[in-house]
DRENMI-342705 format. One record per residue: x, z, y of N, C-alpha, C in turn; residue in three letters. Coordinates in steps of 0.2 Angstrom, whole numbers, padded with zeros to 4 digits, always signed. Last residue first. Example, Ala and Ser with C-alpha at 12.3 -4.5 7.8 and 13.67 -1.06 7.14 Angstrom:
+0064+0035-0011+0068+0036-0005+0064+0039+0000SER +0066+0039-0028+0062+0039-0022+0066+0039-0016ALA 
END
This chain:
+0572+0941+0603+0574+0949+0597+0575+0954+0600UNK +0573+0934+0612+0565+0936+0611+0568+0940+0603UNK +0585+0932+0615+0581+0937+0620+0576+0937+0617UNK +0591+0925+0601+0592+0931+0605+0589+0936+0611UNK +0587+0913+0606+0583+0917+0600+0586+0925+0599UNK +0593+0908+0619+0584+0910+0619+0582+0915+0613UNK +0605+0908+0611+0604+0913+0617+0595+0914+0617UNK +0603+0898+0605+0605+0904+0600+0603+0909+0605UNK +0601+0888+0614+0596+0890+0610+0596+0898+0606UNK +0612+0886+0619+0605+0889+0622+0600+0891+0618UNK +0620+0878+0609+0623+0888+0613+0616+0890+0616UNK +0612+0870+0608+0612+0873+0601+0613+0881+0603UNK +0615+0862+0618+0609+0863+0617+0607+0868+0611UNK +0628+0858+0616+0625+0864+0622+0620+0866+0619UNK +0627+0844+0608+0631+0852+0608+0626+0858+0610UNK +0609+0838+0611+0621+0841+0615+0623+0845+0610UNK +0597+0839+0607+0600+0834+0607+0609+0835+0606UNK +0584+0850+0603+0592+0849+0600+0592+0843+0602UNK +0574+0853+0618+0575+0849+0611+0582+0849+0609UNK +0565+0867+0620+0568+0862+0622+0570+0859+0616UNK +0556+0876+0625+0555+0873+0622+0559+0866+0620UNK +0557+0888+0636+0560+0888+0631+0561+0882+0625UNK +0548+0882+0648+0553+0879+0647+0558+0881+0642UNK +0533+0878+0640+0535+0882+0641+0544+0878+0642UNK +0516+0867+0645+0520+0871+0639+0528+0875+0644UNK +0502+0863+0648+0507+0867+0652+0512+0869+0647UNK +0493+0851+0642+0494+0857+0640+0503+0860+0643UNK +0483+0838+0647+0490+0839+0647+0490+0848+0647UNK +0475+0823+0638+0474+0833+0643+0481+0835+0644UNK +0470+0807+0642+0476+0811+0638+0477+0820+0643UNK +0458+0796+0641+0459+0803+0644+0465+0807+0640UNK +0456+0782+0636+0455+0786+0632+0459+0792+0637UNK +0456+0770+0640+0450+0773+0642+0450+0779+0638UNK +0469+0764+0635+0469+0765+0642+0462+0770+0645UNK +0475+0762+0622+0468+0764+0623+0470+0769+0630UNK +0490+0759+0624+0485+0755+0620+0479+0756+0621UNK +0495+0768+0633+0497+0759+0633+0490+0755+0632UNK +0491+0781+0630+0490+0776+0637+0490+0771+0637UNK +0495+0779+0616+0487+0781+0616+0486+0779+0623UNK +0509+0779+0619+0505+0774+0613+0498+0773+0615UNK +0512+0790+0625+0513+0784+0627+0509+0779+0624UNK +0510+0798+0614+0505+0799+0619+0505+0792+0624UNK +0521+0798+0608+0514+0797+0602+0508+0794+0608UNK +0536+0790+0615+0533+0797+0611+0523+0792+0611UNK +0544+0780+0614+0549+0786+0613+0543+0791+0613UNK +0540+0762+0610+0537+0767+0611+0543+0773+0611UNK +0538+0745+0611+0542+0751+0612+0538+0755+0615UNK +0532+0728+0608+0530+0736+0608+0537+0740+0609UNK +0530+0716+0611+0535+0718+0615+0535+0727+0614UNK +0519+0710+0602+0527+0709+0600+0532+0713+0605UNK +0507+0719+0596+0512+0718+0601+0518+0716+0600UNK +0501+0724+0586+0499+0718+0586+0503+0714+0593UNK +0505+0738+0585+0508+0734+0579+0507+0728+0581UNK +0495+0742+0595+0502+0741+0596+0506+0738+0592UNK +0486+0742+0589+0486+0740+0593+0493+0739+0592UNK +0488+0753+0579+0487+0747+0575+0485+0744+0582UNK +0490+0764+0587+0498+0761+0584+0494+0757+0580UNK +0477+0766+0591+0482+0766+0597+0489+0761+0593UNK +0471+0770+0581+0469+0764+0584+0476+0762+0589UNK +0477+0783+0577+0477+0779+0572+0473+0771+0577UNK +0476+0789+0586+0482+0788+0587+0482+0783+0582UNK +0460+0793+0585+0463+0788+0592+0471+0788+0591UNK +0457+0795+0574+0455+0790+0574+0457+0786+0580UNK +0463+0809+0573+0466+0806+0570+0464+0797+0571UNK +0467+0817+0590+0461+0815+0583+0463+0809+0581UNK +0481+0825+0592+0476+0819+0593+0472+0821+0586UNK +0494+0831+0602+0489+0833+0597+0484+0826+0599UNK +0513+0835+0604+0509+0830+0604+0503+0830+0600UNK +0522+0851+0604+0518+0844+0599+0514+0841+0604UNK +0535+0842+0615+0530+0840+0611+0528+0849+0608UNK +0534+0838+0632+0536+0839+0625+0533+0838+0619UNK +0540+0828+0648+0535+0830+0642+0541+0833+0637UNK +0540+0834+0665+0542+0833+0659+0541+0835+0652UNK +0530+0825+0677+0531+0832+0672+0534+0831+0667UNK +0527+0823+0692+0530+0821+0686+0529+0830+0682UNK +0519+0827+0706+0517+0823+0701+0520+0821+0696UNK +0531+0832+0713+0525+0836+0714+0519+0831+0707UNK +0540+0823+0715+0540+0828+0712+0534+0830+0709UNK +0539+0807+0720+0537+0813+0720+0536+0818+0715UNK +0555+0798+0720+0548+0800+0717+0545+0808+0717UNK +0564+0789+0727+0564+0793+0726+0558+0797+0725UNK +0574+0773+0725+0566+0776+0726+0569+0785+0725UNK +0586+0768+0722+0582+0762+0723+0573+0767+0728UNK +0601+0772+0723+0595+0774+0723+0591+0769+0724UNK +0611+0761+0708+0610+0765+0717+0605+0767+0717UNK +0616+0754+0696+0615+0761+0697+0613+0763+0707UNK +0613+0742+0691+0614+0742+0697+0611+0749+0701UNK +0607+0744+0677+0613+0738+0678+0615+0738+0687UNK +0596+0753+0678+0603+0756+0673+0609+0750+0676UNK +0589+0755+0694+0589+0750+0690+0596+0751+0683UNK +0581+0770+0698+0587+0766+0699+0588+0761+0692UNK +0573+0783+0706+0572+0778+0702+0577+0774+0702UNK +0575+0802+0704+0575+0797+0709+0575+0789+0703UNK +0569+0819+0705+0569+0811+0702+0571+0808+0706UNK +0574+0835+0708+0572+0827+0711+0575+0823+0706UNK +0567+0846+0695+0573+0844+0700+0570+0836+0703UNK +0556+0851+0687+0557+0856+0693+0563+0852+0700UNK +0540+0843+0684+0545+0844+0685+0550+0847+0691UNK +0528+0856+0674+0532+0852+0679+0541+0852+0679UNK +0529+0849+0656+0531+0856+0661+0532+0852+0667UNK +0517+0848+0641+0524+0845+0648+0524+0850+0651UNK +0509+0842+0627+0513+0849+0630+0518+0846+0636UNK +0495+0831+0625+0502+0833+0626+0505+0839+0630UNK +0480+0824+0619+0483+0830+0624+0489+0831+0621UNK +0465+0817+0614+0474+0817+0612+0475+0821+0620UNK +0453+0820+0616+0455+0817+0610+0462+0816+0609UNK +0448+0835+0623+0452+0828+0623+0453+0827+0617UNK +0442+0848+0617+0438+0843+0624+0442+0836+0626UNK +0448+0853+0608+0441+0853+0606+0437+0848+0613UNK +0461+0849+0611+0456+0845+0606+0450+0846+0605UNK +0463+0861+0617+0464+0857+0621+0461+0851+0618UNK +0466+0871+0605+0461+0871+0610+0459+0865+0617UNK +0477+0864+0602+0472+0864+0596+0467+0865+0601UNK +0486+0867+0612+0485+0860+0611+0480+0860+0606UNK +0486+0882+0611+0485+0878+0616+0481+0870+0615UNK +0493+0884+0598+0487+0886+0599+0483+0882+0604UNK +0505+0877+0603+0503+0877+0596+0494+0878+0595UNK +0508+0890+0611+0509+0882+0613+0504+0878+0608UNK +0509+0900+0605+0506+0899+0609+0504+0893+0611UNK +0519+0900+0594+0512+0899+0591+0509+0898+0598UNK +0532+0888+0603+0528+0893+0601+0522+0894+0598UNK +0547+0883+0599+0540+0881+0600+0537+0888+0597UNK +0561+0881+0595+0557+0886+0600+0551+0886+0601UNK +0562+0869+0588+0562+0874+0585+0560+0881+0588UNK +0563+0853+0588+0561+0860+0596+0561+0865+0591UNK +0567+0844+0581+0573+0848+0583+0569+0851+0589UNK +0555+0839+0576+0558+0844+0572+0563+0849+0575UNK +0543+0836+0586+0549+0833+0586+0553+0839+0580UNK +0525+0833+0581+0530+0836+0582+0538+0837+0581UNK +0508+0829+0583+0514+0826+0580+0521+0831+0586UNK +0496+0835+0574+0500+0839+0581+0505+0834+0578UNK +0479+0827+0573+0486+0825+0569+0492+0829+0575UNK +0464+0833+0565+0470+0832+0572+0476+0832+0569UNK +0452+0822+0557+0458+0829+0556+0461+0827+0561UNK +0442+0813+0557+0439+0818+0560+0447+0823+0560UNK +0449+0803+0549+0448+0801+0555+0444+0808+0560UNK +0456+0805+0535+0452+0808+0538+0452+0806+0548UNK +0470+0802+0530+0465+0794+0532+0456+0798+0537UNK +0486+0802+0530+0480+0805+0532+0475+0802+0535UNK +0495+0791+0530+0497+0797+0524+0489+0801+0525UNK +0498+0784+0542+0496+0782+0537+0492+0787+0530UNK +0505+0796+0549+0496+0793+0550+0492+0790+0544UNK +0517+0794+0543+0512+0801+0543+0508+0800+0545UNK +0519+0781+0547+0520+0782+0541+0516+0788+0539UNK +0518+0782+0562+0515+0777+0558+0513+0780+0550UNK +0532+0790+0564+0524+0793+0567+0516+0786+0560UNK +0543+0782+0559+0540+0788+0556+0533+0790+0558UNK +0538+0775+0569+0539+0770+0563+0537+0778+0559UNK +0543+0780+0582+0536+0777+0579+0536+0776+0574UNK +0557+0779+0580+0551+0785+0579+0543+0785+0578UNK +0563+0769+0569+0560+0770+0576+0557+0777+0573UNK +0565+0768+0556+0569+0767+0557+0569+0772+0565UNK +0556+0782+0546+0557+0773+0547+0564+0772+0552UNK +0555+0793+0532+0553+0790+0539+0558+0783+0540UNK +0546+0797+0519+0551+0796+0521+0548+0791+0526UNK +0539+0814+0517+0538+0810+0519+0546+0805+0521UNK +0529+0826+0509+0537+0826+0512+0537+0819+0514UNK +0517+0839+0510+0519+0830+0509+0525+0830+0514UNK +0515+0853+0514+0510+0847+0507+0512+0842+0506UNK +0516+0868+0517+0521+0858+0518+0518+0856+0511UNK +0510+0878+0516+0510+0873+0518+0510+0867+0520UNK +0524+0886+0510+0517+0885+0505+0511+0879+0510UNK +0537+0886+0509+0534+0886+0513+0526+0883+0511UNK +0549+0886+0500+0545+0892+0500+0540+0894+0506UNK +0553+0874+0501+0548+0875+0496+0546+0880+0495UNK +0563+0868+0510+0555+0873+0513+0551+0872+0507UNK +0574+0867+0508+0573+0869+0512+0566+0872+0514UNK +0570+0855+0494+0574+0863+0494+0572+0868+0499UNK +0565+0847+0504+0563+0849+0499+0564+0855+0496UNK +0577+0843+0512+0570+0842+0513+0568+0847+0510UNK +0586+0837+0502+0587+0843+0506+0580+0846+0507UNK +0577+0825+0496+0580+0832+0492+0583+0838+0494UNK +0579+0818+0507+0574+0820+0505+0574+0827+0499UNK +0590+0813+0513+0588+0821+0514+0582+0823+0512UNK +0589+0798+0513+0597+0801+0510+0595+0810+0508UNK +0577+0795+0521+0579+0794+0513+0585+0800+0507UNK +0572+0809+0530+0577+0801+0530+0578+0800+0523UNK +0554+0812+0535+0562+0814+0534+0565+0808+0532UNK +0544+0821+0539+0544+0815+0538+0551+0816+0539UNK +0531+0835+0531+0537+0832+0536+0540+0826+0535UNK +0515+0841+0535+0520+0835+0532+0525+0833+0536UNK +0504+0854+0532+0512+0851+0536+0514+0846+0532UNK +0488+0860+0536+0495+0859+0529+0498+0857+0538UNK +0483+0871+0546+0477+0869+0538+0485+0868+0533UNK +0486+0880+0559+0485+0875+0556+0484+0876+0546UNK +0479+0894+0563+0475+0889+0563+0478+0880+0560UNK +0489+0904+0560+0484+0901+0558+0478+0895+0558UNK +0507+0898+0558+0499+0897+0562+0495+0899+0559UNK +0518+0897+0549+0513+0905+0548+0508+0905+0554UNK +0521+0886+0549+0518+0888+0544+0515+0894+0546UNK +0526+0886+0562+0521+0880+0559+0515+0883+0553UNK +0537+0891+0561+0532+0894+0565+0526+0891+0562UNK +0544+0884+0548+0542+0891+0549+0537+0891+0556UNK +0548+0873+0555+0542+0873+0549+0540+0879+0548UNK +0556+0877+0564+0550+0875+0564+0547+0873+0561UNK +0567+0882+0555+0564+0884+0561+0556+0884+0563UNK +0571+0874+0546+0567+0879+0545+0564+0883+0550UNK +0577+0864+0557+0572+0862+0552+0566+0868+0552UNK +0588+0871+0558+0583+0870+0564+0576+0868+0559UNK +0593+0883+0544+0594+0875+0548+0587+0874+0555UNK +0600+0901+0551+0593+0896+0546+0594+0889+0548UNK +0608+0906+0556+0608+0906+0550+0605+0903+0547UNK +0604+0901+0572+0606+0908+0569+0604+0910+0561UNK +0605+0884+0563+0604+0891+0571+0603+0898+0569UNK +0614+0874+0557+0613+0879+0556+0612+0882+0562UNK +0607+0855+0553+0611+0858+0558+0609+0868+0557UNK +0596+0848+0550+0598+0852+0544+0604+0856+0548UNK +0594+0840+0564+0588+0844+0560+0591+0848+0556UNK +0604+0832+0565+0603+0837+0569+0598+0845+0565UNK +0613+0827+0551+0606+0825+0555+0605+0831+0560UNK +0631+0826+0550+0623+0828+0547+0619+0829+0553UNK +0641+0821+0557+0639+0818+0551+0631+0820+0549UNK +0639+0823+0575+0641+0827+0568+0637+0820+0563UNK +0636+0820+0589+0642+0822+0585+0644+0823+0580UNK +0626+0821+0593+0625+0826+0593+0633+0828+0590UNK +0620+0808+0595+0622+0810+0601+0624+0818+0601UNK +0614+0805+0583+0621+0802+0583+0622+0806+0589UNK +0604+0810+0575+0606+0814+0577+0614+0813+0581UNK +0593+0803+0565+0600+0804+0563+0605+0808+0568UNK +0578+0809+0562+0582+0806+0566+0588+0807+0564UNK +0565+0814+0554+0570+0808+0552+0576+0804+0556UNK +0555+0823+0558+0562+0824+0556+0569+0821+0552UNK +0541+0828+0564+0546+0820+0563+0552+0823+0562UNK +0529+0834+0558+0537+0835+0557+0539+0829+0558UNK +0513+0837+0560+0518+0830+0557+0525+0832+0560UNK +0499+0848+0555+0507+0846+0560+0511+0840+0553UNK +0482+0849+0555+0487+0844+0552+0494+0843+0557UNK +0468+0854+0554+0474+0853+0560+0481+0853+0555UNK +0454+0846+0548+0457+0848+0550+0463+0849+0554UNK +0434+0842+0548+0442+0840+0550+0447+0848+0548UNK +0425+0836+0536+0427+0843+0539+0434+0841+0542UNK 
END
């Protein structure tokens, strides 16, 4: 019997954020971002549990923080890379029929709609990604010889978010492929599943631009303001 299964990646240390403490444990309108998003999570109904994947030093935070979340079944510690976390919370769930939503800890905007979306989008794809067009002009440029090199059509980029939703048997092949690559990098779940299983169709679920992700400062003033227009 499958189920729908959210993975919390929430083992990043937050360096581009300026502070000692992880981004994630960081306070938004009174609650750490964290609980943010285990909250939505949890009062889905369609997902089944939640396991979050977190850093050695904050497991005990971790814990405290959502033990009055009666879905978070499994607290996880996470790896170095983000994949590495992603791995360790696949590893953890062997049911090859259950969808795995993998999910950046620091979007905390995310909505049940969104959430809904990607669950209905696995009943026809075996891995599907939340993105938004993209609204500004890209252009392409080599980082060691900063100049315009190209200028990319808009009309076909999109910028991705998460969650990111798969059946457990194709994210689960895609990252033991990839373990067998010595040049592997990876920055999200879906990349993995194009790289490594190229015959595998990834559905792309229009998500929303409130959905953003704590990296800056700023991003913390915006957020406070989005969760103030939806009060």
């Amino acid at each position: 019997m499958s189920r729908n299964i959210a993975i919390l990646l929430a083992a990043g240390s937050g360096k581009r954020m300026g502070s000692n403490t992880p981004k994630q444990f960081l306070l938004l309108d009174s609650k750490t971002i964290l609980e943010h998003t285990v909250g939505t999570f949890n009062s889905h109904p369609q997902i089944d549990e939640i396991a979050i994947v977190t850093p050695q030093e904050f497991l005990q935070q971790t814990e405290l923080l959502t033990r009055a979340y009666k879905k978070v079944r499994k607290i996880l510690i996470g790896g170095k890379e983000r994949s590495d976390s992603s791995m360790v919370a696949i590893a953890n769930y062997p049911n090859d029929d259950d969808n795995l939503l993998i999910h950046d800890a620091v979007r905390p905007l995310v909505t049940a709609q969104t959430i809904t979306a990607c669950i209905e989008q696995l009943r026809t794809f075996q891995a599907v990604e939340v993105a938004i067009p993209t609204i500004d002009t890209i252009v392409q440029a080599d980082p060691s010889q900063p100049f315009v090199q190209a200028v990319l059509d808009r009309t076909q980029l999109w910028n991705v978010q998460t969650p990111q939703g798969f059946r457990r048997k194709i994210i689960h092949q895609a990252y033991r492929l990839a373990q067998a690559d010595p040049d592997f990098r990876a920055t999200d779940d879906a990349g993995v599943v194009l790289r490594y299983c190229p015959e595998v169709p990834i559905g792309i679920v229009e998500g929303e631009r409130t959905n953003i992700k704590i990296t800056h400062p700023m991003d913390l003033v915006l957020a406070e303001q989005i969760l103030a227009s939806r009060k």
